[in-house]
Predicted model as a PDB file, atoms N, CA, C, CB and O in Angstrom, pLDDT in the B-factor column:
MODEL        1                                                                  
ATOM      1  N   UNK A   1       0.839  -1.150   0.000  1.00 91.00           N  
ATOM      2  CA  UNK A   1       0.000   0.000   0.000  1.00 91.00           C  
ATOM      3  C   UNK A   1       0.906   1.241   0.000  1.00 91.00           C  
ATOM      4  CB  UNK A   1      -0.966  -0.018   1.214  1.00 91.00           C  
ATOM      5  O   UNK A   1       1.614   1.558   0.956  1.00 91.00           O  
ATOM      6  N   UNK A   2       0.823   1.884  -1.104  1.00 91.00           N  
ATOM      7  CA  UNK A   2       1.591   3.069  -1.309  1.00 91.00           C  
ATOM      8  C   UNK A   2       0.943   4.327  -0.574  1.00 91.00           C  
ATOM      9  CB  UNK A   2       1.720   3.314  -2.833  1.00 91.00           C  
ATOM     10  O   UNK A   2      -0.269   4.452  -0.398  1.00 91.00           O  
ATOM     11  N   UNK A   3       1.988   5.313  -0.138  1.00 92.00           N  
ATOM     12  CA  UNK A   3       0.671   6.419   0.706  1.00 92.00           C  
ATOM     13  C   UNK A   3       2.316   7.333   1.096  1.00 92.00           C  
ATOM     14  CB  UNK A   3      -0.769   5.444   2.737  1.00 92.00           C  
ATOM     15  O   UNK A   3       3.508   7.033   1.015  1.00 92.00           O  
ATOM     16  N   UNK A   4       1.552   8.517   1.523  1.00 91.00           N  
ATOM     17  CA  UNK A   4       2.413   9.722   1.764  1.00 91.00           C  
ATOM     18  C   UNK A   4       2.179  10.465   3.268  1.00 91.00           C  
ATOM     19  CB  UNK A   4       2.076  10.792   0.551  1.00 91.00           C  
ATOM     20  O   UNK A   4       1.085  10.587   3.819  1.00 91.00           O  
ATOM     21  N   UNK A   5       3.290  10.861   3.715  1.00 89.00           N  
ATOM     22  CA  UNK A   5       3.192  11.373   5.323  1.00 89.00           C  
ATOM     23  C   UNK A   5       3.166  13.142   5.193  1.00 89.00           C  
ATOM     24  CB  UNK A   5       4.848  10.740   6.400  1.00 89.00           C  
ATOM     25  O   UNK A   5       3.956  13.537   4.336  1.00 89.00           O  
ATOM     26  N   UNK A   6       2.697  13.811   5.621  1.00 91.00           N  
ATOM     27  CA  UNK A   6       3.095  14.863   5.646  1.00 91.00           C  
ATOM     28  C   UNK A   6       3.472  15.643   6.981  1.00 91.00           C  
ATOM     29  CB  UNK A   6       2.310  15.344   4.988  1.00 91.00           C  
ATOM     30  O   UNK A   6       2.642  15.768   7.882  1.00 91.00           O  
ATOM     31  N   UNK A   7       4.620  16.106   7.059  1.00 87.00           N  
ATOM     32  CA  UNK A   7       5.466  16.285   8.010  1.00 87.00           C  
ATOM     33  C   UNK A   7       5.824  17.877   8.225  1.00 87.00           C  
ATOM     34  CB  UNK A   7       6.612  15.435   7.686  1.00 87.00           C  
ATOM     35  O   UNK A   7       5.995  18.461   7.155  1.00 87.00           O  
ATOM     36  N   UNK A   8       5.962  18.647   9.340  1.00 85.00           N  
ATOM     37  CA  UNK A   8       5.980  19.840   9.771  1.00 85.00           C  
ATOM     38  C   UNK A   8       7.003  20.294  10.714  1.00 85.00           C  
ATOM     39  CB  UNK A   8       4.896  20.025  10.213  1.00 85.00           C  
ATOM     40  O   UNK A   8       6.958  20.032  11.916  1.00 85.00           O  
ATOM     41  N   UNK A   9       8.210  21.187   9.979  1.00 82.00           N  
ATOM     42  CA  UNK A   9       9.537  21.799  11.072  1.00 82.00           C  
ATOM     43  C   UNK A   9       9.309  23.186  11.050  1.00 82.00           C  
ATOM     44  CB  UNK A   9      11.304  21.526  10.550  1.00 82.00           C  
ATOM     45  O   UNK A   9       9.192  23.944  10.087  1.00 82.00           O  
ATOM     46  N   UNK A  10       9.251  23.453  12.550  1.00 80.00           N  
ATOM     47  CA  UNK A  10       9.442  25.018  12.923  1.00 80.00           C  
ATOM     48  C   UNK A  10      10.531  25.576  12.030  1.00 80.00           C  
ATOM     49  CB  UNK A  10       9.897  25.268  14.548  1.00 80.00           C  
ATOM     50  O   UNK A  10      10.499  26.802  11.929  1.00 80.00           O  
ATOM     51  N   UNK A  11      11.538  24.920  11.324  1.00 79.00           N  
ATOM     52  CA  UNK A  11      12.726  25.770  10.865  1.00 79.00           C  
ATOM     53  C   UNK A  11      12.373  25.759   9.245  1.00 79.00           C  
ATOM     54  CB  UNK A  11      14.396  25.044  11.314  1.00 79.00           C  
ATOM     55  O   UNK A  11      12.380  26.754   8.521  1.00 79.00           O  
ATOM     56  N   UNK A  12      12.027  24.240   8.798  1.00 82.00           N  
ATOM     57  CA  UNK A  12      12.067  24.033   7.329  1.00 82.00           C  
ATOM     58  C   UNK A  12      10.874  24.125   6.790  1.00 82.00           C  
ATOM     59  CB  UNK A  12      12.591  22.831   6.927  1.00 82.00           C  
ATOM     60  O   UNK A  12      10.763  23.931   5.580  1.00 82.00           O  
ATOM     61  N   UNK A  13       9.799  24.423   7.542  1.00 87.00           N  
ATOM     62  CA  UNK A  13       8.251  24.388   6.941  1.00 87.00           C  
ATOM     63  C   UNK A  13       7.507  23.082   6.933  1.00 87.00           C  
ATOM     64  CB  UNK A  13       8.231  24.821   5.441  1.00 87.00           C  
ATOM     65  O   UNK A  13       7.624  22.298   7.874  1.00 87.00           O  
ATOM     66  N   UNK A  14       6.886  22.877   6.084  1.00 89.00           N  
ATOM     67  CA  UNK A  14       6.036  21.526   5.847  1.00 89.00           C  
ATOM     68  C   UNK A  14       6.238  20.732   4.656  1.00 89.00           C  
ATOM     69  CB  UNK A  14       4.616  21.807   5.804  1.00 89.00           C  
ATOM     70  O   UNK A  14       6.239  21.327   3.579  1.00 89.00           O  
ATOM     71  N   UNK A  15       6.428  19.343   4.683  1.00 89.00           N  
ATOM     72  CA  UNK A  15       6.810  18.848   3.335  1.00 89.00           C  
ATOM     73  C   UNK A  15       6.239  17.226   3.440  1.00 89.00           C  
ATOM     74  CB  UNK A  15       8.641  19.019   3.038  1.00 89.00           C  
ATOM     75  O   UNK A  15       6.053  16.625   4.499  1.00 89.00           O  
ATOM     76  N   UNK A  16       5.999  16.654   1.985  1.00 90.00           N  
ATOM     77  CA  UNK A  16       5.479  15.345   2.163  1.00 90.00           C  
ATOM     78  C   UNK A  16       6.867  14.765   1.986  1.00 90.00           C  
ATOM     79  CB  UNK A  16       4.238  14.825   1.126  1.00 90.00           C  
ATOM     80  O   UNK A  16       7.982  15.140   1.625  1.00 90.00           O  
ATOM     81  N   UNK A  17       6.256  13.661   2.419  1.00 89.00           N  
ATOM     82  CA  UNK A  17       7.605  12.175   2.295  1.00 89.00           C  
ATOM     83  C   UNK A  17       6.540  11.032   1.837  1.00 89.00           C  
ATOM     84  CB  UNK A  17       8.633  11.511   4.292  1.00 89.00           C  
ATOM     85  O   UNK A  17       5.420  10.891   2.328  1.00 89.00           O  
ATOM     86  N   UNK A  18       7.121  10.229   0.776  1.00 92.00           N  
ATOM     87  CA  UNK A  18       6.691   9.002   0.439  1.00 92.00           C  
ATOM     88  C   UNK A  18       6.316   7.790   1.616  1.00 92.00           C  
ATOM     89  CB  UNK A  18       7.729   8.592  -0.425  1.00 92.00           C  
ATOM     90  O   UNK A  18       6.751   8.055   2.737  1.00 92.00           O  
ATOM     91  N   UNK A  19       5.605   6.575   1.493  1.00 93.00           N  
ATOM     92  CA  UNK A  19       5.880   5.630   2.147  1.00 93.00           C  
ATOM     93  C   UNK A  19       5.232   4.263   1.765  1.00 93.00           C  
ATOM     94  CB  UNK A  19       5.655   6.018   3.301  1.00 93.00           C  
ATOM     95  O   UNK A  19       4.125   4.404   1.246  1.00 93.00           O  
ATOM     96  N   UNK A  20       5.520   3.387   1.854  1.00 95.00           N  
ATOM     97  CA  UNK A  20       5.452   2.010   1.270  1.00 95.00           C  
ATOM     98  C   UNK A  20       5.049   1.102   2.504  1.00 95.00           C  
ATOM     99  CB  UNK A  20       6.929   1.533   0.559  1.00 95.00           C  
ATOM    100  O   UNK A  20       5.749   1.086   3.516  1.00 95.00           O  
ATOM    101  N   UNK A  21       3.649   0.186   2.359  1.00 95.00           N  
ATOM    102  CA  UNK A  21       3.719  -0.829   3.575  1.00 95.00           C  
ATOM    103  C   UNK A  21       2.980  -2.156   2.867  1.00 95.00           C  
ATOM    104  CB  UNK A  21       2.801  -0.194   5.141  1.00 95.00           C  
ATOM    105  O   UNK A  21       1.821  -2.243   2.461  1.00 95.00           O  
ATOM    106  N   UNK A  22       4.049  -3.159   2.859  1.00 96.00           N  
ATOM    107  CA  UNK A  22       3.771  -4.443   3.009  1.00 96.00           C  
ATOM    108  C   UNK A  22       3.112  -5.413   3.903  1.00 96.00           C  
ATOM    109  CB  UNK A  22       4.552  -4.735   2.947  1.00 96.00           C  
ATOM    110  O   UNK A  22       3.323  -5.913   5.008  1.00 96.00           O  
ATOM    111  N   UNK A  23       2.374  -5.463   3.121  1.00 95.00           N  
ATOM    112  CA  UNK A  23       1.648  -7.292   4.331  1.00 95.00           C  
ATOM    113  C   UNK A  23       1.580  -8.488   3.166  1.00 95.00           C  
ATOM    114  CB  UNK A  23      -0.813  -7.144   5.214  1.00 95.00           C  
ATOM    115  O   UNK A  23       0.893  -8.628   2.154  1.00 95.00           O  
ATOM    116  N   UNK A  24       2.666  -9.313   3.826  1.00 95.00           N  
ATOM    117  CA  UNK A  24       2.075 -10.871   3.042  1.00 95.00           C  
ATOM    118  C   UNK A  24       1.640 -11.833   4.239  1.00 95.00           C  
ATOM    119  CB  UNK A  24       3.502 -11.847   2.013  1.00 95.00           C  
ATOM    120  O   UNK A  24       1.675 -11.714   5.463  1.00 95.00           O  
ATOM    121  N   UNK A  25       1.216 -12.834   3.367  1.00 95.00           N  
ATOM    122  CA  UNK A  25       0.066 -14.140   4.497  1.00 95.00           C  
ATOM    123  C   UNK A  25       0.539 -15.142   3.856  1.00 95.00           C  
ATOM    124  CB  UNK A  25      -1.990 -14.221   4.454  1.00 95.00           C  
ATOM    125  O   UNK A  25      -0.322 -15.783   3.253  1.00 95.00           O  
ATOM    126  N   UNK A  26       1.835 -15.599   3.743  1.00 93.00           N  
ATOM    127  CA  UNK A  26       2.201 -17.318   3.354  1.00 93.00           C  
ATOM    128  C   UNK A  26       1.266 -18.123   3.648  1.00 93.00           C  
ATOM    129  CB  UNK A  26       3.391 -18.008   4.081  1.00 93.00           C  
ATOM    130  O   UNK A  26       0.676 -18.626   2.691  1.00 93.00           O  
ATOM    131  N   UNK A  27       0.797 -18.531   5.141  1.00 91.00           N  
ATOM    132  CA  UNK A  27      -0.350 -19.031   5.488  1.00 91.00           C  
ATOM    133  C   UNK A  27      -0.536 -18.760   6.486  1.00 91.00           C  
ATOM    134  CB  UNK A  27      -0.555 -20.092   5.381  1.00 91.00           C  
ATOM    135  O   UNK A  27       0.322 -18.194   7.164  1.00 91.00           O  
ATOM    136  N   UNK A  28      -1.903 -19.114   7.002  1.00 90.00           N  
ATOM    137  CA  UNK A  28      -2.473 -18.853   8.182  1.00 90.00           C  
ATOM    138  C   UNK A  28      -2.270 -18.186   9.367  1.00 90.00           C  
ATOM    139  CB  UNK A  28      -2.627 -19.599   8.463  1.00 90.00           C  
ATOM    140  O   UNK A  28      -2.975 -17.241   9.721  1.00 90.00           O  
ATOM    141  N   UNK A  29      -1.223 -18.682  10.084  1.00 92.00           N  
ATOM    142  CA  UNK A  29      -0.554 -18.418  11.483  1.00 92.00           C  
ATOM    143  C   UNK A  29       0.397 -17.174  11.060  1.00 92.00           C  
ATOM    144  CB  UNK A  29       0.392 -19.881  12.167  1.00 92.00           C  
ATOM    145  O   UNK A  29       0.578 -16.467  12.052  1.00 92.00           O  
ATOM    146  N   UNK A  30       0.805 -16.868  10.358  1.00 96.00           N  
ATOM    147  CA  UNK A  30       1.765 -16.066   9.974  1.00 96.00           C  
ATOM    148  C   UNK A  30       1.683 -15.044   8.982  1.00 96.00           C  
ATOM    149  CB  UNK A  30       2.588 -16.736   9.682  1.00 96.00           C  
ATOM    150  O   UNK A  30       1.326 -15.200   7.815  1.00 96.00           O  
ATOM    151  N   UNK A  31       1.984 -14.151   9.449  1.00 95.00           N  
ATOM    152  CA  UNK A  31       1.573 -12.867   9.036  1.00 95.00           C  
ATOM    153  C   UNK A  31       3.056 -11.829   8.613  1.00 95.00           C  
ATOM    154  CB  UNK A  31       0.603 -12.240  10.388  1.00 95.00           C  
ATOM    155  O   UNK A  31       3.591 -11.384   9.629  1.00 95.00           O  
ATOM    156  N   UNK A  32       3.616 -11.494   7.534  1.00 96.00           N  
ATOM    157  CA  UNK A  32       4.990 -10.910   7.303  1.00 96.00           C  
ATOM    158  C   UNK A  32       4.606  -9.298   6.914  1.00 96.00           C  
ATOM    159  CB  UNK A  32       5.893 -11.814   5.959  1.00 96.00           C  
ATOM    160  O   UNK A  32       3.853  -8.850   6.049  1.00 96.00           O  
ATOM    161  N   UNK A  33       5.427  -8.647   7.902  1.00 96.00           N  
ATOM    162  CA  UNK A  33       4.905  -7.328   7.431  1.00 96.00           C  
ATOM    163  C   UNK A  33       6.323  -6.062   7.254  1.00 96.00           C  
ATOM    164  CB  UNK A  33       3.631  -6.820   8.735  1.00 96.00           C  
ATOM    165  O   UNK A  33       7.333  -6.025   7.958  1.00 96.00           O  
ATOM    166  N   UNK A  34       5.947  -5.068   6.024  1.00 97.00           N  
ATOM    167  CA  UNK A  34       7.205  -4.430   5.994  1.00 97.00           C  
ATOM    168  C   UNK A  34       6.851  -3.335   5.948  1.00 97.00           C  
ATOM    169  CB  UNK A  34       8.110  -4.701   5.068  1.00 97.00           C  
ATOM    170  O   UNK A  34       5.630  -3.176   5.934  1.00 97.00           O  
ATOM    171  N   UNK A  35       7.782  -2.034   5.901  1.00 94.00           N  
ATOM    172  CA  UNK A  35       7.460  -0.627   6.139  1.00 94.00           C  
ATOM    173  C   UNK A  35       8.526   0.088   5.818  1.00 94.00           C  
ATOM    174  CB  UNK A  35       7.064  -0.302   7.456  1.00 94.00           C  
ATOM    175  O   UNK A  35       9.543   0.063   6.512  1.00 94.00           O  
ATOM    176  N   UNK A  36       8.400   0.900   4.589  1.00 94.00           N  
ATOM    177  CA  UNK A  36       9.701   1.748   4.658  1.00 94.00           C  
ATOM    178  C   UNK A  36       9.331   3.540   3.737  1.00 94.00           C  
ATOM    179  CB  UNK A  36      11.167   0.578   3.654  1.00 94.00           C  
ATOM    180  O   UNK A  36       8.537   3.651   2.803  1.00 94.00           O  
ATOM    181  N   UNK A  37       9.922   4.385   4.172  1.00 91.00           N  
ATOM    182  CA  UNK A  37       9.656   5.358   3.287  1.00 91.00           C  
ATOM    183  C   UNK A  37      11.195   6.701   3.505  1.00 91.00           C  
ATOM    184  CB  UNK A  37       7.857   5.945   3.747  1.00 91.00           C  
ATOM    185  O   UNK A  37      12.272   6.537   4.078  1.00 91.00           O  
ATOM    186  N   UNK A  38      10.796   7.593   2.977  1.00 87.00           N  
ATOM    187  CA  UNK A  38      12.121   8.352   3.180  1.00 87.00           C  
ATOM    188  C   UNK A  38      11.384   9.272   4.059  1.00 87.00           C  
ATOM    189  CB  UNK A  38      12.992   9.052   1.785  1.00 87.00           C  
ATOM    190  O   UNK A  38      10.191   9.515   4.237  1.00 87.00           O  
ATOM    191  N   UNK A  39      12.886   9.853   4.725  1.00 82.00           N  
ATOM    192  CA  UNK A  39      12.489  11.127   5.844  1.00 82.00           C  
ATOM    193  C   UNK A  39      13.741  11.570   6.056  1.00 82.00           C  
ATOM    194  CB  UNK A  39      11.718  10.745   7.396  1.00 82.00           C  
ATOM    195  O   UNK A  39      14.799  11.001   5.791  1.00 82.00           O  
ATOM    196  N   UNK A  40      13.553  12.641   6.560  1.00 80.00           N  
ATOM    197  CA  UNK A  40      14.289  13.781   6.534  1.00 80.00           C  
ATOM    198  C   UNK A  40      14.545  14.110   8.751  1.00 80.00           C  
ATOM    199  CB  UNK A  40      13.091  15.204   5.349  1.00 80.00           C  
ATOM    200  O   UNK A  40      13.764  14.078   9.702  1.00 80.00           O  
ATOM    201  N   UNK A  41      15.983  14.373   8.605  1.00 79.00           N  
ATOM    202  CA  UNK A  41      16.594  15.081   9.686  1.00 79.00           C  
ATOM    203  C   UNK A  41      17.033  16.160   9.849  1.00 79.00           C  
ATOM    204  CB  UNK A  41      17.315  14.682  10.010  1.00 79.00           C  
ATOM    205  O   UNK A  41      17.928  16.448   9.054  1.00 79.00           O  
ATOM    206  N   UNK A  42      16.673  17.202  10.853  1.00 77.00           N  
ATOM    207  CA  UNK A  42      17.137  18.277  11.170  1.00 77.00           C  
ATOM    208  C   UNK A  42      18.085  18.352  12.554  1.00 77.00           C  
ATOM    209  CB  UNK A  42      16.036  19.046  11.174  1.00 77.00           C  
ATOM    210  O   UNK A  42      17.612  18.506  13.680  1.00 77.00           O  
ATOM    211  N   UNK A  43      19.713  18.195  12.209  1.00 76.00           N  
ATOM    212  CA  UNK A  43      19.994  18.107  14.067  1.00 76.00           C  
ATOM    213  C   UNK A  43      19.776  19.639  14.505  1.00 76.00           C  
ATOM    214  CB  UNK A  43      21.953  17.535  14.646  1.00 76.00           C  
ATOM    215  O   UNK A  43      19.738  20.705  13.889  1.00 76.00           O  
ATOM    216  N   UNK A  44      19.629  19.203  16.057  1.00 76.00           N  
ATOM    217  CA  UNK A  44      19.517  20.297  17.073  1.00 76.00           C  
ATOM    218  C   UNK A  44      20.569  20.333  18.104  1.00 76.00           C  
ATOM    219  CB  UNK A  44      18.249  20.208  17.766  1.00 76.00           C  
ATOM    220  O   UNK A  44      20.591  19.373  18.875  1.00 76.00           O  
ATOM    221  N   UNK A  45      21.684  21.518  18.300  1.00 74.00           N  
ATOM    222  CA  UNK A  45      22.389  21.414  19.021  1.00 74.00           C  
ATOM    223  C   UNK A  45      22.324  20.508  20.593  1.00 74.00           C  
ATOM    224  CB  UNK A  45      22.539  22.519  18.957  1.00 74.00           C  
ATOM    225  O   UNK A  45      23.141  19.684  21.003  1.00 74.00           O  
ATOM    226  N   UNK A  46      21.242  20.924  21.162  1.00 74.00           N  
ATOM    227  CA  UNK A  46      20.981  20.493  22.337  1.00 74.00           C  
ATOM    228  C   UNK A  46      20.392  19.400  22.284  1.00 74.00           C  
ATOM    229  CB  UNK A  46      20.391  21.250  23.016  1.00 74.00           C  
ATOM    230  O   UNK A  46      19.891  19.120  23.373  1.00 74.00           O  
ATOM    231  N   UNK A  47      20.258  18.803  21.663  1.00 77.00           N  
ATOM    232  CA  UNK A  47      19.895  16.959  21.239  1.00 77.00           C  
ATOM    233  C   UNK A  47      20.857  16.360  21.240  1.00 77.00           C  
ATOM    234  CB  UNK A  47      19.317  16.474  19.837  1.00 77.00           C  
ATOM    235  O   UNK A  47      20.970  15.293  21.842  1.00 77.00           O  
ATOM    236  N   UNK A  48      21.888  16.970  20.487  1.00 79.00           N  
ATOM    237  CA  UNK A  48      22.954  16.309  19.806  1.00 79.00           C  
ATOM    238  C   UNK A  48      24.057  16.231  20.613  1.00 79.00           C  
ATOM    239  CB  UNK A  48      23.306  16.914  18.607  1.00 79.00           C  
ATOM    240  O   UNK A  48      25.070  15.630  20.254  1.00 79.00           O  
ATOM    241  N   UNK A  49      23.944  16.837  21.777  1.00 76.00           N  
ATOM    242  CA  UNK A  49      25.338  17.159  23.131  1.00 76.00           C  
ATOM    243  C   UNK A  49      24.248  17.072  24.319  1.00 76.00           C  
ATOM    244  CB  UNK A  49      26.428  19.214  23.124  1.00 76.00           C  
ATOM    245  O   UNK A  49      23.876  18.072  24.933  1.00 76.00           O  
ATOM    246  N   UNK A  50      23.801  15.834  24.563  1.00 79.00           N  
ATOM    247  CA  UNK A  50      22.873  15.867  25.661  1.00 79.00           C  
ATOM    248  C   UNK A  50      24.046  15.294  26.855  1.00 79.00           C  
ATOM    249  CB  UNK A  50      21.322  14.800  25.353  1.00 79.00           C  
ATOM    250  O   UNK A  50      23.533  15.472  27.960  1.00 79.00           O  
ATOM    251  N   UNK A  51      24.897  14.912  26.942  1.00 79.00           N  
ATOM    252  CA  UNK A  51      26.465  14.501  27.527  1.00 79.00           C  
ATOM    253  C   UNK A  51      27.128  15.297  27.769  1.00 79.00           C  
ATOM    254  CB  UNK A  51      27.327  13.832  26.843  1.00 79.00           C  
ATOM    255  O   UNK A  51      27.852  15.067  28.737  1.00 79.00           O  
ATOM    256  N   UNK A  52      27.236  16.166  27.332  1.00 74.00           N  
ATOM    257  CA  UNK A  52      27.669  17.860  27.600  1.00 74.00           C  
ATOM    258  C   UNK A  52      26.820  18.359  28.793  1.00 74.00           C  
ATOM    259  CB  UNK A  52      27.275  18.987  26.143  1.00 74.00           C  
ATOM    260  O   UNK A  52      27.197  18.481  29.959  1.00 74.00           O  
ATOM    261  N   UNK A  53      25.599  18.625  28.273  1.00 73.00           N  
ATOM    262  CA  UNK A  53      24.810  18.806  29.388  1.00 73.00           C  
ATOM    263  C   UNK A  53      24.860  17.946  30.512  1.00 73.00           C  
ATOM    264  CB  UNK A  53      23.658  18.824  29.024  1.00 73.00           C  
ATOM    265  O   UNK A  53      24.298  18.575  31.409  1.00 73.00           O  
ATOM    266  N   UNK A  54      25.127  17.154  30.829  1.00 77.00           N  
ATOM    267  CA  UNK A  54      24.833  16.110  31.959  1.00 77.00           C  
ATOM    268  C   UNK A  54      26.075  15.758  33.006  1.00 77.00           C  
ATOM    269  CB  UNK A  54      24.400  14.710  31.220  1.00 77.00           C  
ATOM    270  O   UNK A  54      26.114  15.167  34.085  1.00 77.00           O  
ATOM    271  N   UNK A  55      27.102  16.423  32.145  1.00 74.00           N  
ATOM    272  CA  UNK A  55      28.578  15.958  32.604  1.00 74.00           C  
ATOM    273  C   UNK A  55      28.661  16.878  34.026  1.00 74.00           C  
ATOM    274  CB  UNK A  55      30.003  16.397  31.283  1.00 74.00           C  
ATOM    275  O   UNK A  55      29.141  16.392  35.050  1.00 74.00           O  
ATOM    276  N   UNK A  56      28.214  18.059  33.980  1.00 74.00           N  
ATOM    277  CA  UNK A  56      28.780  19.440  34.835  1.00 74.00           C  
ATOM    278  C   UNK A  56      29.605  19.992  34.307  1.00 74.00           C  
ATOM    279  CB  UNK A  56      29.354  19.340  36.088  1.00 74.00           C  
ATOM    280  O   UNK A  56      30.504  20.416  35.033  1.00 74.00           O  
ATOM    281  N   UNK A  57      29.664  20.149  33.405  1.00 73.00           N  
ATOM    282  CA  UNK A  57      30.512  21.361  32.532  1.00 73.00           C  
ATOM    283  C   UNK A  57      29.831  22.714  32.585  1.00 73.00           C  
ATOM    284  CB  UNK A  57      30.636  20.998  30.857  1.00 73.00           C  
ATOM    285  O   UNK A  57      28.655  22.646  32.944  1.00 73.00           O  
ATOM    286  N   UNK A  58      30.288  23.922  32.313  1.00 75.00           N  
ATOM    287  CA  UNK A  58      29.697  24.950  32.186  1.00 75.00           C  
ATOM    288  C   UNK A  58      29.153  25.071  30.798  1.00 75.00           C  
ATOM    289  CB  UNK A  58      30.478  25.907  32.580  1.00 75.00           C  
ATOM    290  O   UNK A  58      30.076  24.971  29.990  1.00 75.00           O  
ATOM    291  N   UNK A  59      27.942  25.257  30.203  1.00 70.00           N  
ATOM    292  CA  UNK A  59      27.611  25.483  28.551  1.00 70.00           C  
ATOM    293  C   UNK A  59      27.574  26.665  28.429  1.00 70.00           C  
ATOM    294  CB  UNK A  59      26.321  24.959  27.901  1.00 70.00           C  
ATOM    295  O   UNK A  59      26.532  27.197  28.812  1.00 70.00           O  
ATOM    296  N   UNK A  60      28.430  27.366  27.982  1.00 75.00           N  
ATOM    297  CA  UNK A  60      28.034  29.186  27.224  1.00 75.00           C  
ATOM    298  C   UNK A  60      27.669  29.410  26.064  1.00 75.00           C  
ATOM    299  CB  UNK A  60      29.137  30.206  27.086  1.00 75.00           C  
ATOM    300  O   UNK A  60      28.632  29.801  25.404  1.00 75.00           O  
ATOM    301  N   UNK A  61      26.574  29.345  25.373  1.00 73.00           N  
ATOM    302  CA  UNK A  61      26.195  29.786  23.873  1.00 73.00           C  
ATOM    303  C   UNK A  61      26.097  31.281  23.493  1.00 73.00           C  
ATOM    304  CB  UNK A  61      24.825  29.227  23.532  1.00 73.00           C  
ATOM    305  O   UNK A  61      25.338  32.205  23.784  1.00 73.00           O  
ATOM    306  N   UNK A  62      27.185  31.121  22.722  1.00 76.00           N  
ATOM    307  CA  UNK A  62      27.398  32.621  22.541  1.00 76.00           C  
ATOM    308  C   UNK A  62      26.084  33.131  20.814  1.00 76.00           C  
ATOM    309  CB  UNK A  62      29.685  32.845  22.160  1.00 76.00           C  
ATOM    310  O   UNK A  62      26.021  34.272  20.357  1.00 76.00           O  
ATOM    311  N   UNK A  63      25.491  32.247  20.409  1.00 75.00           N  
ATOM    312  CA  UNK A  63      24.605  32.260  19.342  1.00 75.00           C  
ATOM    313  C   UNK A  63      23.546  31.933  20.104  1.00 75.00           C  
ATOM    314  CB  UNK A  63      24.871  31.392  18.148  1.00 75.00           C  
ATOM    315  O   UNK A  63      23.523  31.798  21.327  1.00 75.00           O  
ATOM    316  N   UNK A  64      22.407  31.776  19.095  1.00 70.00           N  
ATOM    317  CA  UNK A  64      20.974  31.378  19.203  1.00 70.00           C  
ATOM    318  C   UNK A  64      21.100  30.129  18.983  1.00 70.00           C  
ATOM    319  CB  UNK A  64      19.962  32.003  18.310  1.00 70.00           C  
ATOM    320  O   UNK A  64      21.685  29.729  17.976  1.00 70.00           O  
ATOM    321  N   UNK A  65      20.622  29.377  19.806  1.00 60.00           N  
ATOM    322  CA  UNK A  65      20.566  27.516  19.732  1.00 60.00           C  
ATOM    323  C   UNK A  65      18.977  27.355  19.133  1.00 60.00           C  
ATOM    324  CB  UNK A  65      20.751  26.495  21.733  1.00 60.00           C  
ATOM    325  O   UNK A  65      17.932  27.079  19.722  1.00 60.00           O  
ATOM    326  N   UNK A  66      19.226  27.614  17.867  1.00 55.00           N  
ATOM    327  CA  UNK A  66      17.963  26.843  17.291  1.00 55.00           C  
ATOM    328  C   UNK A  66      17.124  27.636  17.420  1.00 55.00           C  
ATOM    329  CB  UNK A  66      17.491  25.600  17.854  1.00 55.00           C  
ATOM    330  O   UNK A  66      15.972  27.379  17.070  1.00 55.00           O  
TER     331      UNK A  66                                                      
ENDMDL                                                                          
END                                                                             
């Protein structure tokens, strides 16, 4: 079953992404199922150094974090 997600970033706007989902039934008891589509990442400083944060270090951001 072919079908589309549509997806929403405070930074990048709104955009669709494709997606694909499989079901086969060899027989009875068993049921095989698959799922795949493309998508998109935006890192975020403070996601991405959550170990930083946690250590006790001092963090100074001298920019806008996001």
């Amino acid at each position: 079953m072919p079908g589309v997600r549509w997806d929403h970033s405070s930074e990048y706007g709104g955009f669709w992404t494709p997606r694909i989902h499989i079901r086969y039934l060899p027989w009875e008891p068993l049921t095989l199922r698959a799922s795949a589509g493309k998508g998109y990442r935006s890192p975020h400083v403070l996601a991405e150094n959550v170990s930083v944060l946690s250590s006790g270090k001092t963090f100074i951001a001298r920019e806008r974090l996001g």
